[in-house]
C-alpha positions in Angstrom: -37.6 -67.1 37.0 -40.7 -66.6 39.1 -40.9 -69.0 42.3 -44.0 -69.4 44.7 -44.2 -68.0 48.1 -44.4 -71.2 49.7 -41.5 -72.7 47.8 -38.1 -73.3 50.0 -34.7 -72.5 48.5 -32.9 -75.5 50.8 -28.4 -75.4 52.0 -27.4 -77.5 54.0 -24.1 -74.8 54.5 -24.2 -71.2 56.2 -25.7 -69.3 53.5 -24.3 -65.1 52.5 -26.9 -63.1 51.8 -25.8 -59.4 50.2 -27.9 -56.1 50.5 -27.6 -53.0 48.6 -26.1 -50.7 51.5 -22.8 -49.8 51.8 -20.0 -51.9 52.6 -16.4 -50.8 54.3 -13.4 -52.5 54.2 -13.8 -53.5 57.4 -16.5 -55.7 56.2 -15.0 -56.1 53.0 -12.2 -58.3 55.1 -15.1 -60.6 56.2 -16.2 -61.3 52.9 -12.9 -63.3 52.4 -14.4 -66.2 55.0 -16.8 -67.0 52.4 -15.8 -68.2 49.4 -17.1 -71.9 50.6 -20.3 -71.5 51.1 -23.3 -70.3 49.2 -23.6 -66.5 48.3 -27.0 -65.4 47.8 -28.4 -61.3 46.9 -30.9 -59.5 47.7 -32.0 -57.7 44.4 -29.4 -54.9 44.3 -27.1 -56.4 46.3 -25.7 -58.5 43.9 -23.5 -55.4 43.0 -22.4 -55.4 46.0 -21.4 -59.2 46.3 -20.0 -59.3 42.5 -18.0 -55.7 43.6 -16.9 -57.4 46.8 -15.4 -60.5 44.1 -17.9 -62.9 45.0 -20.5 -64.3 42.1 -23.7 -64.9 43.7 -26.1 -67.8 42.8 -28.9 -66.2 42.9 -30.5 -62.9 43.2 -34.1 -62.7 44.7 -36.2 -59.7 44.5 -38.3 -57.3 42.6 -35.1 -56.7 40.5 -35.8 -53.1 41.1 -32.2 -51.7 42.3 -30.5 -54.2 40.1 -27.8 -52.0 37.4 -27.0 -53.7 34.5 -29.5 -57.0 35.0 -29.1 -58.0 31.6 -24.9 -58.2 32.0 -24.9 -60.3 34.9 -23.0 -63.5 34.5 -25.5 -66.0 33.1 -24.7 -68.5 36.2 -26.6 -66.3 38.2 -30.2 -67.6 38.7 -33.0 -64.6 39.1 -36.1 -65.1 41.2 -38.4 -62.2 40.6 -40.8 -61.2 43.7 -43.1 -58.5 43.5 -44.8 -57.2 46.3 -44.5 -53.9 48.1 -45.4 -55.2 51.1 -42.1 -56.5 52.5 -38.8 -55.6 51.7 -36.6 -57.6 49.4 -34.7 -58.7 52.5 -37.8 -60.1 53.9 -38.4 -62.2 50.8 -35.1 -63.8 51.1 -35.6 -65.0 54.8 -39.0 -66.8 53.9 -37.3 -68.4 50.7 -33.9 -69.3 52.6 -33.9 -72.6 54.5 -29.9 -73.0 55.8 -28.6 -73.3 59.1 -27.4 -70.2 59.3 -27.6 -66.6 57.0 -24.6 -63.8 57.1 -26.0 -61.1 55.5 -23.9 -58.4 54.5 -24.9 -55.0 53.7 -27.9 -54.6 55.2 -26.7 -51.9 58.6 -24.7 -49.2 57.1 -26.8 -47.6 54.5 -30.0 -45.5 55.2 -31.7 -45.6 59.0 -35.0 -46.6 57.8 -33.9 -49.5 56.0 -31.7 -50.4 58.8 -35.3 -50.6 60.9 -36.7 -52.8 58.3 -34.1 -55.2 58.4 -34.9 -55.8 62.1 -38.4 -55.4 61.7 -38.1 -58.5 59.4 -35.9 -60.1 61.6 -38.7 -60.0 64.3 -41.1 -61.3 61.9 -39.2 -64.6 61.7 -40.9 -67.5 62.3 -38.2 -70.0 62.3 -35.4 -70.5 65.2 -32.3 -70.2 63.1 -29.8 -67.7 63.6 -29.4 -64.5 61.4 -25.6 -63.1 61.3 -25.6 -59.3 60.1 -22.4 -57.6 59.7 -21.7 -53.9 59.2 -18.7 -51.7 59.9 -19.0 -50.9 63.6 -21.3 -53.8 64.8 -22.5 -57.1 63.7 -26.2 -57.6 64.9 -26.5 -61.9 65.9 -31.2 -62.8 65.3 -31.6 -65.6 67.9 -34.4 -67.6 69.6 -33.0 -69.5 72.5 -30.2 -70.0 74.6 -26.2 -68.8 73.2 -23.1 -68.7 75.0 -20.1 -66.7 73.6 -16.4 -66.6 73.7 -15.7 -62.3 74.2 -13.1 -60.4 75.4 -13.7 -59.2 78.8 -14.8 -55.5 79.3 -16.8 -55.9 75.3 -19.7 -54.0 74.7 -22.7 -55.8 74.5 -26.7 -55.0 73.7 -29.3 -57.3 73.7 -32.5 -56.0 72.2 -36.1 -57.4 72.3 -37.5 -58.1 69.0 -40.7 -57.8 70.4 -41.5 -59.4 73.9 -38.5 -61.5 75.5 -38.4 -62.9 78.7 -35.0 -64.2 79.9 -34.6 -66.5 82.7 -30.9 -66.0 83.5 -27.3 -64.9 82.2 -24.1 -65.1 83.0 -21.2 -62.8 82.4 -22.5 -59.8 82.3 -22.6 -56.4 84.3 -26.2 -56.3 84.1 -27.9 -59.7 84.7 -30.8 -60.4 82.6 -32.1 -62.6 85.2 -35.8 -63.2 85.1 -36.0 -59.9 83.1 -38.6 -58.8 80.6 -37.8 -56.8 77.8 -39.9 -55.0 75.5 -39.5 -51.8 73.1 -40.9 -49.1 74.3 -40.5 -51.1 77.9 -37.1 -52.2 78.6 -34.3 -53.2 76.6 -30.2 -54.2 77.0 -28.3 -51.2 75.5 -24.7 -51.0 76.1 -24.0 -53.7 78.5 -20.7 -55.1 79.5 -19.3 -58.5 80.0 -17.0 -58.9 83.1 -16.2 -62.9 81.6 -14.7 -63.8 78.8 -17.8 -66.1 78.6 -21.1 -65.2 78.6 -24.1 -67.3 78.7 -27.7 -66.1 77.6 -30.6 -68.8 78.8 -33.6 -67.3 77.0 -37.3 -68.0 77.9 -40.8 -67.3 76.3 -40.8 -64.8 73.7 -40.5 -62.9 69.9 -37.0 -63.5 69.8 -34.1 -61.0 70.5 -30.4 -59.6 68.7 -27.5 -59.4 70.1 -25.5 -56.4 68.9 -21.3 -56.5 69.7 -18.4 -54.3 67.6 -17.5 -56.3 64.3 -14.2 -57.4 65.9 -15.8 -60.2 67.6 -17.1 -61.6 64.2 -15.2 -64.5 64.2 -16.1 -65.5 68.1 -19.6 -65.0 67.5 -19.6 -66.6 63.9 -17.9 -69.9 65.5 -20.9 -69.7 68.7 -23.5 -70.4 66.0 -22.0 -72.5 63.3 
């Protein structure tokens, strides 16, 4: 089924998103949280989601990874996109309207595709949250302010997505008070919190992630939701 660029697929629940990369078992355990809400794939991702036991509703892509396209069960709607100017994860963000999109599958495979899945993060014009969850780390997109619930002594990054500014923080070894980060400038590997809560109030900016170890998925998962 072809769709138009400007056409909006609209949930009003958290929305799954697969990818083609690998998935662990660690991850694999996530998974189980989502048999609720809406599973989407990115083109051959829905291998992975139908692998993981969970049928998506739709797969959206070039269909270029996809094994098998003509077997898949015939519940599951396709949305063709060509293009090889964004990746097949960036057309899912544009088409996805929900208040929130776990995608899984999209850290642990190859490096470069790791950098375009941020570099489409940071193309985002919207303000909702993007959840990413691979075996060592989940990755959290956000605009705006968060607070979070984490174990005291967790390792935590927070990365520019282009130019942030941050007006304060609490919780943290390393303030982010009226700091300014920017790749290539300065940016928030591998700090600690010294709270078990932690407050970011964001100002002007591109966005940023937060990056913390996929144990904390469930505290992070219910900061956002």
């Amino acid at each position: 089924m072809d769709i138009q660029q400007n056409d909006r697929l609209k949930f009003d629940l958290p929305t799954v998103l697969f990818g083609a990369s690998p998935i662990g078992r660690s991850v694999l355990k996530v998974t189980q949280k989502f048999e609720s809400w809406p599973v989407l794939a990115a083109d051959g991702g829905v291998n992975a989601a139908i692998n993981a036991g969970l049928v998506p509703q739709i797969v959206i892509g070039d269909m270029d990874s996809v094994t098998d396209l003509d077997q898949l069960p015939v519940s599951v709607r396709q949305i063709r996109l060509s293009g090889q100017d964004d990746t097949d994860f960036e057309k899912c963000l544009r088409l996805i309207n929900a208040p929130l999109i776990v995608g899984i599958g999209f850290l642990d495979g190859r490096l470069d595709h790791s950098l375009a899945t941020f570099d489409a993060m940071a193309r985002l014009e919207h303000d909702r949250p993007v959840l990413l969850a691979g075996s060592h780390d989940i990755v959290l997109r956000l605009r705006g302010n968060i607070k979070l619930l984490l174990d005291q002594g967790s390792r935590i990054s927070i990365w520019p997505l282009g130019c942030q500014h941050f007006i304060r923080s609490e919780g943290l070894d390393w303030p982010l008070d009226d700091l300014t980060m920017q790749m290539g400038h300065r940016t928030g590997t591998s700090n600690r919190t010294n709270a078990k809560t932690i407050s970011i109030i964001a100002g002007k900016g591109d966005g940023y992630v937060v990056i913390v170890p996929l144990a904390a998925f469930d505290k992070v998962l219910n900061a956002v939701l």
